[in-house]
Each structure stands twice: as structure tokens, then as C-alpha cells.
C-alpha positions in Angstrom: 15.4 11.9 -24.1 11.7 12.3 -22.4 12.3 8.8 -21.3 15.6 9.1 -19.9 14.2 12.2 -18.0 11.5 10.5 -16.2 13.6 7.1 -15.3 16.1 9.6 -14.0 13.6 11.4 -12.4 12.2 8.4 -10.7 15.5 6.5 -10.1 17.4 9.4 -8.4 14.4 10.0 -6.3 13.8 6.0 -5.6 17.4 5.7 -4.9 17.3 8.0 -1.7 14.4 6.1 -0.4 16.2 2.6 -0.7 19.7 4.2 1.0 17.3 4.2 3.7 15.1 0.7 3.4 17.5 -1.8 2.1 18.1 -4.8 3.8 20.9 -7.2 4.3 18.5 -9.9 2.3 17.9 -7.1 -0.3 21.7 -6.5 -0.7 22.1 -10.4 -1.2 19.8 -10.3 -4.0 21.0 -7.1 -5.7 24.4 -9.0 -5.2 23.0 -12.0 -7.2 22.2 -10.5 -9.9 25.3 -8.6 -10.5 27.1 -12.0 -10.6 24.4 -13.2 -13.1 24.9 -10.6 -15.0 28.6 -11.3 -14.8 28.5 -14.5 -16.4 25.9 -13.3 -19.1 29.0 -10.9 -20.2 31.1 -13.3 -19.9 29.0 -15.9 -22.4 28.3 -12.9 -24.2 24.5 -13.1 -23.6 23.3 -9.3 -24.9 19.6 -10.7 -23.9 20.5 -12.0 -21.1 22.5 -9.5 -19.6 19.9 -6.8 -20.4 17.1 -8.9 -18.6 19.3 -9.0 -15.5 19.9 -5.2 -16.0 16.3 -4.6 -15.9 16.0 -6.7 -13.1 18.6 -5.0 -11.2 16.8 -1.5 -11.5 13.4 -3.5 -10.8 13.9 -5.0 -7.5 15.7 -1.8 -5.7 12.7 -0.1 -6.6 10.0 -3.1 -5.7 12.3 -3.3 -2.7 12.3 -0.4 -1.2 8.7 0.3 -1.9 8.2 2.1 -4.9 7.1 -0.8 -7.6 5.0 1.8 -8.7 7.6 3.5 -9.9 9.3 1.0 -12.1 6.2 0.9 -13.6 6.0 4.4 -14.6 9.9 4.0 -16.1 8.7 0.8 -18.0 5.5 2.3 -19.6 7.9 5.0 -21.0 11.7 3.5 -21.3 10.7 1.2 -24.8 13.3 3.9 -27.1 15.8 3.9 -24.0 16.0 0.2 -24.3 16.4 0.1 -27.9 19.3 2.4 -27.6 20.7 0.4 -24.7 20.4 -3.1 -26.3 22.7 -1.9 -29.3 24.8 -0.6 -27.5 25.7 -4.2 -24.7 28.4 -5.2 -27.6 30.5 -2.0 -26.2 28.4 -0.8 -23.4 28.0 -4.0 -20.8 30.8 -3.7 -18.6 30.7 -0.5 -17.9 26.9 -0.8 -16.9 28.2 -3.8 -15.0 30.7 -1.7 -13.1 27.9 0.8 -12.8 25.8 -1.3 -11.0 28.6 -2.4 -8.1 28.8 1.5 -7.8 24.9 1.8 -7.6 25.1 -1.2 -4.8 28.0 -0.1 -3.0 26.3 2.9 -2.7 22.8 1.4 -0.9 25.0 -0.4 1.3 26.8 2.4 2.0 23.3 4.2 3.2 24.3 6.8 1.2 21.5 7.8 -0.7 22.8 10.6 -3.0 25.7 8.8 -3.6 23.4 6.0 -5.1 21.2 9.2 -6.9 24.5 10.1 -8.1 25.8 7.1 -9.3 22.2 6.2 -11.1 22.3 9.4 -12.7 26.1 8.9 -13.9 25.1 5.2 -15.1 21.3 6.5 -17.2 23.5 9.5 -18.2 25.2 8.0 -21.2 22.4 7.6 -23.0 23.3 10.8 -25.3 26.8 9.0 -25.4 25.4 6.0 -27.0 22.4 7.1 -29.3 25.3 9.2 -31.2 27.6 6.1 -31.5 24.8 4.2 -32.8 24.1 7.0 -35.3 27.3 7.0 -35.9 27.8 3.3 -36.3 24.2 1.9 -37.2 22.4 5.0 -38.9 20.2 2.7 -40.5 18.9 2.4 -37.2 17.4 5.4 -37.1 
């Protein structure tokens, strides 16, 4: 939970920035990778799709810049993404659909829209370390 309070920290606060800084060859980009990370769900690709997650959250911040940033999240998100990588068998496509919200947002220019939207998105992280407790206690 420390770790999802400083990604959330950072992303909400990173997300304002970008609503602001995006361009139309960032959106492109951001685009791409959602329909990457489309056909790793489709192929079922749980390490593929959460590389393309990453990358996702990566470049909006290296874009708008504030690489800095995902550097902080990184150095403290290795129990987040533990979590998160059990849970891509029932947990991708809503982070997929997240991510078009996140996006739609950006281009929107609507900053705490994105904020919101990132926060909705990192906030199921509770959600999903009971389910794996739940599901996988040897896990823990």
C-alpha cells in the first residue's frame, strides 16, 4: 500500500502536467500501445501485456517531462507488480479499458479527468491483493 501511495501520488500529479504537454505524436504512440496491448490480451500474453502496461504509464510520464518520476514509481512499485501480474488472468481488460479512459482523457486536455481516471485504474490494487489472498494464499 506505500507503493500504491506514491505511484498515485506521482501519476495523479504527472497526469495534470501531460493534459497540458501532449502532443498529437504523443497521442499516436499512447495509441500504439493500447493496440499492442490489445493483441497481447487477445494471445493471452500476461508478460507481454504487462510490459506494454508499464510502457503505457512510462512514456506519458517521459513525455510530458517528468521521467524522473517514473523512476521514483519504479524504484518503489516491485510488490505493486507482483500483485498486478497475478491478477492479468482476470484483471487485463479492465486495465485495458482503463487505459482508453486514461488517453481519452489527455486528449481531452482534461487533466483531472486523467488524475481521476489514473487514480480509478491504480485504485484496485486493495481489490486484487484480497482476491489473490483469497485465491492464491500461498502467495503470501
Amino acid at each position: 500500500m506505500q507503493a500504491y501511495f506514491i505511484r498515485s501520488a506521482l501519476e495523479e500529479a504527472t497526469m495534470r502536467v501531460a493534459a497540458d504537454k501532449l502532443e498529437a505524436v504523443h497521442f499516436t504512440a499512447l495509441q500504439d500501445i493500447l493496440n499492442r496491448q490489445e493483441d497481447a490480451l487477445r494471445a493471452q500474453d500476461k508478460t507481454g501485456f504487462h510490459i506494454l502496461d508499464d510502457q503505457f504509464h512510462h512514456d506519458i510520464c517521459s513525455f510530458s517531462g517528468l521521467g524522473f518520476g517514473w523512476t521514483l514509481i519504479k524504484d518503489h512499485k516491485g510488490h505493486m507488480d507482483r500483485a498486478r501480474y497475478l491478477s492479468l488472468s482476470f484483471e487485463a481488460p479492465r486495465a485495458h479499458a482503463e487505459h482508453h479512459d486514461i488517453l481519452a482523457a489527455l486528449r481531452a486536455r482534461d487533466g483531472e479527468g486523467a488524475a481521476a481516471a489514473v487514480r480509478t485504474h491504480l485504485g484496485h490494487i486493495g481489490q486484487i491483493i484480497d482476491w489473490i489472498q483469497a485465491h492464491q494464499p500461498e502467495v503470501f
